[in-house]
C-alpha distance (Angstrom), angle and dihedral (degrees) to the residues before:
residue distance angle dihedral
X1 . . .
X2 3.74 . .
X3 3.91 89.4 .
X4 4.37 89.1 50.6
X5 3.86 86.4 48.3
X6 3.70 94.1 56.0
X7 3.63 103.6 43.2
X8 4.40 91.2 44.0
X9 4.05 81.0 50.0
X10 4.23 88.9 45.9
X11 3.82 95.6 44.7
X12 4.25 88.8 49.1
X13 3.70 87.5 53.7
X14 3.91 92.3 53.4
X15 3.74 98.9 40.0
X16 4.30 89.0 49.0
X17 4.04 112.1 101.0
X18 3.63 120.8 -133.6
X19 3.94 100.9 -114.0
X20 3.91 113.8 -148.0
X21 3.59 120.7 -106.6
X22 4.25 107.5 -127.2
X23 3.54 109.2 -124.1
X24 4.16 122.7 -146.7
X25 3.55 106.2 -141.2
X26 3.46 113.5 -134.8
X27 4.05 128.1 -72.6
X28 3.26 96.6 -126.2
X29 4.07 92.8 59.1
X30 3.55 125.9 88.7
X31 4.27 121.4 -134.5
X32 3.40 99.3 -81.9
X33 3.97 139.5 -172.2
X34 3.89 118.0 -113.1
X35 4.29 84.3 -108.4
X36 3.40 91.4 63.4
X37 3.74 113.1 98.5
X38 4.01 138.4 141.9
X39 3.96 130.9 -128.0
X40 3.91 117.9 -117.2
X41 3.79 99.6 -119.5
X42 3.80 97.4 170.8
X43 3.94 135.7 -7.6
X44 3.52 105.9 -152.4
X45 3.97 132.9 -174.5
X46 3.63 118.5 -142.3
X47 4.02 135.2 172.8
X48 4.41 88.6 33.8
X49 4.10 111.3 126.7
X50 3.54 99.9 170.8
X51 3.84 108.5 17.6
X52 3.62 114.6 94.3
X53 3.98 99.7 -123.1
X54 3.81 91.0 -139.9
X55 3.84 83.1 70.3
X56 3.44 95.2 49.9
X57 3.78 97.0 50.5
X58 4.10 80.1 51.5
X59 3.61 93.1 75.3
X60 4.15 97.1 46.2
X61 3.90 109.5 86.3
X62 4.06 94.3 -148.7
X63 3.78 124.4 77.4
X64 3.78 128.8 -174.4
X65 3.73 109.7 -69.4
X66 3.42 92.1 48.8
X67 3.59 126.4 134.7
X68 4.15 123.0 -143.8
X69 3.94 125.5 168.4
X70 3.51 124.6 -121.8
X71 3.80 94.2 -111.5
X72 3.92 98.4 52.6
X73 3.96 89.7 36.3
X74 4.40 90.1 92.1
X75 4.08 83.0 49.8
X76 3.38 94.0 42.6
X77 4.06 92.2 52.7
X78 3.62 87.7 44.8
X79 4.13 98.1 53.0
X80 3.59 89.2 43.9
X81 4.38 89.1 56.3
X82 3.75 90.0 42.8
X83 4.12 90.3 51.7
X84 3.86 88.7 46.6
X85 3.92 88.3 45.2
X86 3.98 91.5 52.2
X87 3.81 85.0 56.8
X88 4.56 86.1 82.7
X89 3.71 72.6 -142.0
X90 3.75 99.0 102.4
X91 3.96 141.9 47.7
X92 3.83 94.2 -151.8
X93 3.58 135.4 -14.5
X94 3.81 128.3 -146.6
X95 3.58 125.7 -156.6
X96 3.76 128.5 -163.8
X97 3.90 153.0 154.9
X98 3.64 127.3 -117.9
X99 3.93 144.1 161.2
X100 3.57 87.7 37.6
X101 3.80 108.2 -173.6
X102 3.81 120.4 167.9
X103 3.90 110.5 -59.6
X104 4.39 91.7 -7.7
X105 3.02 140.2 81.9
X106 3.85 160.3 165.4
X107 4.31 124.5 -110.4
X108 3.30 104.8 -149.9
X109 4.26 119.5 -170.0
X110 3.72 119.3 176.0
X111 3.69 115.8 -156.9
X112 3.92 127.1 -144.5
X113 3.92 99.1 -154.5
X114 4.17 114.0 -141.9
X115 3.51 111.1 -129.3
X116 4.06 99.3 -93.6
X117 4.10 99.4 -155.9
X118 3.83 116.1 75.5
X119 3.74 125.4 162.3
X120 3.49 108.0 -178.5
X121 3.86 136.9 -178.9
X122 3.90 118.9 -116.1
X123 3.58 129.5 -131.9
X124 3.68 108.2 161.3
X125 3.29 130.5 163.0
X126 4.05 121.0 -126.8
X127 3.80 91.8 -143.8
X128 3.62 130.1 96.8
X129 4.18 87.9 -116.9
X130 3.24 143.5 -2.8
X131 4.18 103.2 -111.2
X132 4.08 79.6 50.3
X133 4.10 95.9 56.2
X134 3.76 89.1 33.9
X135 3.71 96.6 51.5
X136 4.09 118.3 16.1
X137 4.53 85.4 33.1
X138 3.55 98.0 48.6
X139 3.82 97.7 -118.9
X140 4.07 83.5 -73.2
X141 3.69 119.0 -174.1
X142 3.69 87.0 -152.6
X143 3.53 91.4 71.5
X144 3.93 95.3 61.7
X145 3.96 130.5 105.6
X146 3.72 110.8 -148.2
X147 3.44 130.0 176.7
X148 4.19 140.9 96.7
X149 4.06 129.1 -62.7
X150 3.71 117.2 -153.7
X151 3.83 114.0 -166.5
X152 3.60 135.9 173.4
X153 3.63 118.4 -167.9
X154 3.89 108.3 -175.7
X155 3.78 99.4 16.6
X156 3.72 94.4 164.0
X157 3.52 105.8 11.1
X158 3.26 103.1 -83.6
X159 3.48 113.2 93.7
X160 3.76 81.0 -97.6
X161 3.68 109.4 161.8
X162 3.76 131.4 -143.7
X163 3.96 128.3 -178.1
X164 3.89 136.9 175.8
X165 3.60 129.0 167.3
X166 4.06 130.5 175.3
X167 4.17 113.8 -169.1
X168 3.09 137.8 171.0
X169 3.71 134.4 -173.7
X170 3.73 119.8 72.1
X171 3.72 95.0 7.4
X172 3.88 123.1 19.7
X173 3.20 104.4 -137.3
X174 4.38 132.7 177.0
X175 3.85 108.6 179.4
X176 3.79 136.3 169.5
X177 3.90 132.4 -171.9
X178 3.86 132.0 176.8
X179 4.10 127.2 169.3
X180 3.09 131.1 -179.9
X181 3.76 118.3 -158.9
X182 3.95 113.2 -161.7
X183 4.08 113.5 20.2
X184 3.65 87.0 167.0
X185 3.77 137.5 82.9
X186 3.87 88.6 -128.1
X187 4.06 97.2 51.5
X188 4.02 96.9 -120.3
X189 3.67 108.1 104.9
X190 3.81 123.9 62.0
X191 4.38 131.1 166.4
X192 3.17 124.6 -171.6
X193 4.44 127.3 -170.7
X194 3.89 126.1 -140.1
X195 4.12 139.0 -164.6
X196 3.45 129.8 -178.8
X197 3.86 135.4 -179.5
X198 3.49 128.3 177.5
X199 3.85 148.9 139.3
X200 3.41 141.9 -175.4
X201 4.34 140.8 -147.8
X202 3.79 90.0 -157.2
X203 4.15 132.5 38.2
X204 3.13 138.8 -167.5
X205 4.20 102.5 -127.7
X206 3.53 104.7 166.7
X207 3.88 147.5 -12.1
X208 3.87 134.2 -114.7
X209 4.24 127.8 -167.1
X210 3.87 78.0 -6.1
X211 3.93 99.1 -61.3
X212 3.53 117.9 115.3
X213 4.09 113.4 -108.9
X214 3.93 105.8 -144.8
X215 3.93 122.4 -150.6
X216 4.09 115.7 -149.7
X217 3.18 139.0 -176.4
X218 4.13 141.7 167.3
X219 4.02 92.0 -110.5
X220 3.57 126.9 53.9
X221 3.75 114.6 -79.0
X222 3.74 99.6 -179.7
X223 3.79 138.2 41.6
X224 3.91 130.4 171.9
X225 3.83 139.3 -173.7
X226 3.42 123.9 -156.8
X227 4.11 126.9 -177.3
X228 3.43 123.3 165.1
X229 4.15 149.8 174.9
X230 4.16 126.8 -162.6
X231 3.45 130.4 -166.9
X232 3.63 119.5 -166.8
X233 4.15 132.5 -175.7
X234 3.99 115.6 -172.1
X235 3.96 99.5 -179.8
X236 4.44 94.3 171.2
X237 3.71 117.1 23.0
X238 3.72 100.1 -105.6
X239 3.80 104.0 56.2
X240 3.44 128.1 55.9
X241 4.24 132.2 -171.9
X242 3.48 120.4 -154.7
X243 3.88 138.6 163.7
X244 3.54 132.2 -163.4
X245 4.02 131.3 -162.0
X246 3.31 116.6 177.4
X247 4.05 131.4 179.1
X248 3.93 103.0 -124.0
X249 3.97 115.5 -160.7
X250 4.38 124.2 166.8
X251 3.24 126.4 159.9
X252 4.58 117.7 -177.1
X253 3.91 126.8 -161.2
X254 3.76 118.3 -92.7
X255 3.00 97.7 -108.1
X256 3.77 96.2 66.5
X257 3.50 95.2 51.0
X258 4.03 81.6 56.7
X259 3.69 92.8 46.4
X260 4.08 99.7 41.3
X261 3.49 109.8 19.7
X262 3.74 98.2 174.7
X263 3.76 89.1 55.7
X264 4.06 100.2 93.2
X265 4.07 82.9 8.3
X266 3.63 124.0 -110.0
X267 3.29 92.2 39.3
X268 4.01 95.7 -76.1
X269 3.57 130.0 167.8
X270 3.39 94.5 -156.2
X271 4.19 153.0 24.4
X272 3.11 145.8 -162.9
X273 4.11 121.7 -165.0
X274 3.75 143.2 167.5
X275 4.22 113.2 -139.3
X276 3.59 116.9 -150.6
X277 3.72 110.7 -173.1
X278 3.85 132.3 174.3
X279 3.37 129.6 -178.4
X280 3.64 144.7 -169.6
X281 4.00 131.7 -161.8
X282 3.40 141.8 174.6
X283 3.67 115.3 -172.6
X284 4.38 122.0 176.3
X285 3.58 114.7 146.1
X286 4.09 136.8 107.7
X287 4.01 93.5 -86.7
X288 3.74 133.4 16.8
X289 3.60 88.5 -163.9
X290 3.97 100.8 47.1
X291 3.49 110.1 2.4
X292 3.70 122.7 -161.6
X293 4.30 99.9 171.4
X294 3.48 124.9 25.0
X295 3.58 148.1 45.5
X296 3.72 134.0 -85.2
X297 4.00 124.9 -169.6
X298 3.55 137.9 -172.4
X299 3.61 146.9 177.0
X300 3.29 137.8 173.5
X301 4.41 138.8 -171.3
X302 3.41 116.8 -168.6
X303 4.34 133.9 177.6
X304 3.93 114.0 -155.0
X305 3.44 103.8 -152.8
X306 3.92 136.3 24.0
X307 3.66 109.3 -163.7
X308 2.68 127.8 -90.5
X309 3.24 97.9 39.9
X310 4.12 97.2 40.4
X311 3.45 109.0 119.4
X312 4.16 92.0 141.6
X313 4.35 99.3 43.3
X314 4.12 115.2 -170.8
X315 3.55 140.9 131.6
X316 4.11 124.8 -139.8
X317 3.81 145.4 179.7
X318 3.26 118.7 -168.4
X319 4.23 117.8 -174.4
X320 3.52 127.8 -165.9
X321 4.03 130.8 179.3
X322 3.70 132.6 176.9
X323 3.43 123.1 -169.9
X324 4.35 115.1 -175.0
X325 4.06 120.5 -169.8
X326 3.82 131.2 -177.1
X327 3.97 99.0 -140.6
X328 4.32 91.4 -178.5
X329 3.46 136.7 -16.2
X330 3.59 108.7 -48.3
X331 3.84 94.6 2.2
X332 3.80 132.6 105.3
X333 3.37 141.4 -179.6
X334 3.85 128.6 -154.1
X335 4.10 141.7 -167.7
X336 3.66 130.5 -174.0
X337 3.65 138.2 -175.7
X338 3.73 134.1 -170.4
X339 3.58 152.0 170.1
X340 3.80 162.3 117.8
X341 3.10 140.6 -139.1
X342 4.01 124.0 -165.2
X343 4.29 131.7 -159.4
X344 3.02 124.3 -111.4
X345 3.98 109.4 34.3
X346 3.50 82.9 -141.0
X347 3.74 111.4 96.9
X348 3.98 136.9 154.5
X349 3.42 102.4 -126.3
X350 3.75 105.4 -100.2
X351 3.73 83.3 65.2
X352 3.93 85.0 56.4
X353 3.51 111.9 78.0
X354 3.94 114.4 121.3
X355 3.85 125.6 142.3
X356 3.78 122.1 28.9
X357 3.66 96.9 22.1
X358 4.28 118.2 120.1
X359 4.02 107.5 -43.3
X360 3.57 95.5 -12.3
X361 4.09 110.3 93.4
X362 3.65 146.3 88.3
X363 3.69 121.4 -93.4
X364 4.08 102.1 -109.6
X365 3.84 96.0 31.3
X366 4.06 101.3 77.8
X367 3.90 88.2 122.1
X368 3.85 93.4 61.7
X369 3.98 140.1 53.3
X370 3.95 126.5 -162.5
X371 3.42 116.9 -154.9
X372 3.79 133.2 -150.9
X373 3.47 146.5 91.6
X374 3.96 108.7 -83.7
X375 3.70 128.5 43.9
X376 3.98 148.5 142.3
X377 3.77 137.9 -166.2
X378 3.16 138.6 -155.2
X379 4.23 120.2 -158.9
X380 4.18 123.7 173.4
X381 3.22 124.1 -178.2
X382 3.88 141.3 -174.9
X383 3.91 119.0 -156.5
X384 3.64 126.1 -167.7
X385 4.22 109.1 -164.4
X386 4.20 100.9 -141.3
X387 3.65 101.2 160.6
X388 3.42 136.7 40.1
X389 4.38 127.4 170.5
X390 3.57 157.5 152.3
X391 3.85 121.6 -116.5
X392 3.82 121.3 -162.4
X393 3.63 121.6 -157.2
X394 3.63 119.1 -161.2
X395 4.07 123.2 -147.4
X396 4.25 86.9 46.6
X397 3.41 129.4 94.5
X398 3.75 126.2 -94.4
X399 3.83 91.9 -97.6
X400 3.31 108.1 59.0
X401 3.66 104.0 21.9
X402 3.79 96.6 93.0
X403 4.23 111.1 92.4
X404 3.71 109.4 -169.8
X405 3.90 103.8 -153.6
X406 4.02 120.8 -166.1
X407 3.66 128.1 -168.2
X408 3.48 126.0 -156.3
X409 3.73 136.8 -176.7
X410 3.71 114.7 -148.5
X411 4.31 136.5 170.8
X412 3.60 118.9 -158.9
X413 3.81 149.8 -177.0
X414 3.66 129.8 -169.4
X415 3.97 136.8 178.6
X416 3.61 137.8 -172.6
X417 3.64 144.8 163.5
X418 3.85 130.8 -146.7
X419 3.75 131.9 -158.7
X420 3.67 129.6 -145.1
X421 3.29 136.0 171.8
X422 3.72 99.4 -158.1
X423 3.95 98.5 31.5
X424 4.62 91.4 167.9
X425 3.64 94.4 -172.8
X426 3.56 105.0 -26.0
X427 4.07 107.5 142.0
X428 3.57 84.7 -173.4
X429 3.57 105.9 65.0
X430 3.62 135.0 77.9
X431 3.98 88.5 25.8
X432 3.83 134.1 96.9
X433 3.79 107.4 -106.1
X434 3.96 129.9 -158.3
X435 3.64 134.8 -171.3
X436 3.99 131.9 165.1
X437 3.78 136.8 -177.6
X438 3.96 150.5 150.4
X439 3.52 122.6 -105.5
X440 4.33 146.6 155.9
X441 3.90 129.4 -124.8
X442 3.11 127.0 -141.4
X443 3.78 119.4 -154.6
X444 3.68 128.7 -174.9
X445 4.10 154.7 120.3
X446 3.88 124.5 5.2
X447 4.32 80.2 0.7
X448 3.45 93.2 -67.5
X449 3.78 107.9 169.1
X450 4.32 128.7 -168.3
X451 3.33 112.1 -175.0
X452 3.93 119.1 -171.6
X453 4.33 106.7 -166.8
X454 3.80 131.3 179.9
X455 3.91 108.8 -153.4
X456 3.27 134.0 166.6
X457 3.77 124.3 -168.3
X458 3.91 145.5 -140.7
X459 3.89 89.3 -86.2
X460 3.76 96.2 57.2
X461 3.95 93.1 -109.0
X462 3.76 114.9 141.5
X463 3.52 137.6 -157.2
X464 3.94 154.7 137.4
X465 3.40 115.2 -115.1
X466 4.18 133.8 -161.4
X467 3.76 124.5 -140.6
X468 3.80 127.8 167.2
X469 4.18 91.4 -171.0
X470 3.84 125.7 85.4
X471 3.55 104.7 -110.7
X472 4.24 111.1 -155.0
């Protein structure tokens, strides 16, 4: 019953068209006819301290010459803002028309810059979710990273972005990240450079009834390098190439080798690997952050292991496509489908981990994981907008002490499948799987998202479940 009730609730979803928002056109225009239309004179950027305005006029897709009618001039204005706001570079964005004379114009958008330096305390938990440290760890403090993030989102101007963090606590961890976005006087080409330490007393080296089985002990068990370089060219707004090679290095204890031989494969202690990664995305819709309408797409190719340094050898694709609606006022709808699929079958099982692991899981299944090498999901979900409101914090200045705070009511079903080769005695795998549930987002400041869900899955377990990440 609970399998009919998700696919009737699925194929409704599909089969619902996207009804068109009407638009006012602005006060301060006249009823026009669909000839009428105004010249781009100038784009100008006002309100921006630190961003280079060159950058900023990057991300708007009209330049002056440009010709816009009257009646798409308010949507115009208002896809231009939304672009600008997509950029994480801004609180609010403005935009305007001046020095209006006869068919020309001025666009005017004034900027409200975010502060760009952040350093932040960390407490993270080590477990794939929060229901799953609070309830199968015991709330354990031992199971905590701790430690500062420094970040720097615009350190030159150019929504260049800089990152360091030192933890300790469950995993000791040293990590720095810089990218650049535009190296080049025509705003294509981007790189970016990556290092990452880290190590680890306790591992997770295999799973059992589709809970992971950790291995601890009072040394260090597990240490991994990571150095990296990115290139990325973004020719039209929407799409975006990039491609990642990163310098791979980890090296486990003895003892785990002994314990889970098929862990590094072979029964290594250590690997060495080159990462070859590209990826392809195409992003247009309101938000990038929390979109509502729109469509987001990505795929990716990537090559583990370039010899000679190929000590872990696979192929994968991985797919992903997003596709948002606004069904009525104040109502949206939402489908997503992912998944991967690596070559060979064969895989030690660090090169193993499928369903339940960082974005990729079904709504109602946080306790479990399914490992293997191929798998897809499927997640709709219907959201109903019931709150919207300004928060004012005292003690901070005038510019950032606003909070807007939305509140959405959402249901939801998802499915998926995973194939393994070797499933042991996972009941999970190789079967479809289906879960459902009601739930409320909360969105807010510097896209912070909670998001409090009730699910219940295909084998009658319920639960309500915590997550602090947008999901979709």
């Amino acid at each position: 019953m609970f399998r009919i009730c998700y696919l009737s609730a699925l194929l409704w979803l599909c089969c619902l068209r996207p009804c068109r928002a009407q638009e006012a056109a602005a006060s301060t225009l006249a009823v026009v006819t669909d000839t009428s239309y105004i010249v781009v004179r100038n784009v100008t950027i006002t309100g921006n301290k630190r961003t280079r305005s060159s950058y900023v006029l990057r991300e708007l897709s009209y330049l002056p010459g440009d010709t816009i009618r009257l009646k798409d001039l308010s949507a115009t204005l208002e896809a231009g803002r939304r672009q600008l706001m997509n950029t994480t570079l801004f609180l609010n964005v403005i935009g305007n028309v001046r020095n209006w004379e006869g068919h020309s114009a001025d666009l005017v958008f004034e900027v409200y810059e975010r502060w760009p330096l952040l350093a932040l305390p960390i407490f993270k938990l080590a477990d794939r979710n929060f229901n799953q440290w609070w309830v199968e760890q015991g709330r354990s403090l031992n199971r905590v990273n701790v430690g500062l993030k420094g970040t720097h989102s615009n350190l030159t101007g150019r929504n260049d972005y800089l990152n360091g963090i030192v933890q300790i606590g469950y995993t000791q961890q040293l990590a720095f990240t810089y990218s650049l976005p535009y190296v080049d006087r025509s705003f294509r080409r981007g790189i970016g450079f990556t290092f990452a330490y880290s190590r680890n007393r306790e591992i997770n080296d295999s799973s059992s009834g589709n809970k992971q089985v950790f291995y601890r002990r009072d040394n260090f068990l597990r240490e991994v390098y990571n150095v990296g370089f990115s290139y990325a060219y973004r020719r039209a707004l929407h799409t975006r190439h990039q491609v990642f090679l990163t310098y791979n290095f980890e090296k486990i204890g003895d003892s785990v080798a002994l314990h889970t031989p098929n862990y590094l494969g072979r029964g290594r202690s250590r690997i060495q690997y080159l990462d070859l990664l590209y990826r392809v995305s195409y992003i247009k819709a309101d938000s990038w952050i929390y979109p509502l309408k729109g469509i987001a797409l990505e795929g990716e190719l990537e090559k583990l292991g370039i010899a000679p340094l190929n000590d872990m050898d696979h192929w994968k694709i991985r797919l992903k496509a997003n596709r948002y609606w606004q069904l009525f006022p104040l109502t949206y709808g939402a489908l997503g489908l992912r998944g991967q699929a690596k070559f060979p079958a064969d895989q030690p099982y660090l090169n193993q981990r499928a369903m339940g692991y960082q974005e990729d899981y079904l709504r109602g299944l946080e306790y479990y994981v399914v490992d293997g090498t191929s798998f897809f999901i499927l997640k709709s979900t219907l959201r109903r907008q019931v709150a919207a409101f300004d928060v004012k914090l005292p003690w901070v200045p005038q510019k950032f002490n606003t909070v807007n705070v939305r509140m959405l009511l959402k249901i939801y079903g998802d499915a998926g499948y995973t194939y393994s080769r070797f499933p042991g005695n996972g009941f999970l795998n190789n079967r479809m799987l289906y879960t459902g549930g009601i739930g409320m987002d909360i969105v807010s400041f510097y896209d912070s998202c909670v998001r409090l869900e009730y699910s219940i899955n295909q084998l009658g377990q319920k639960g309500l479940f915590l997550h602090t990440k947008i999901d979709m």
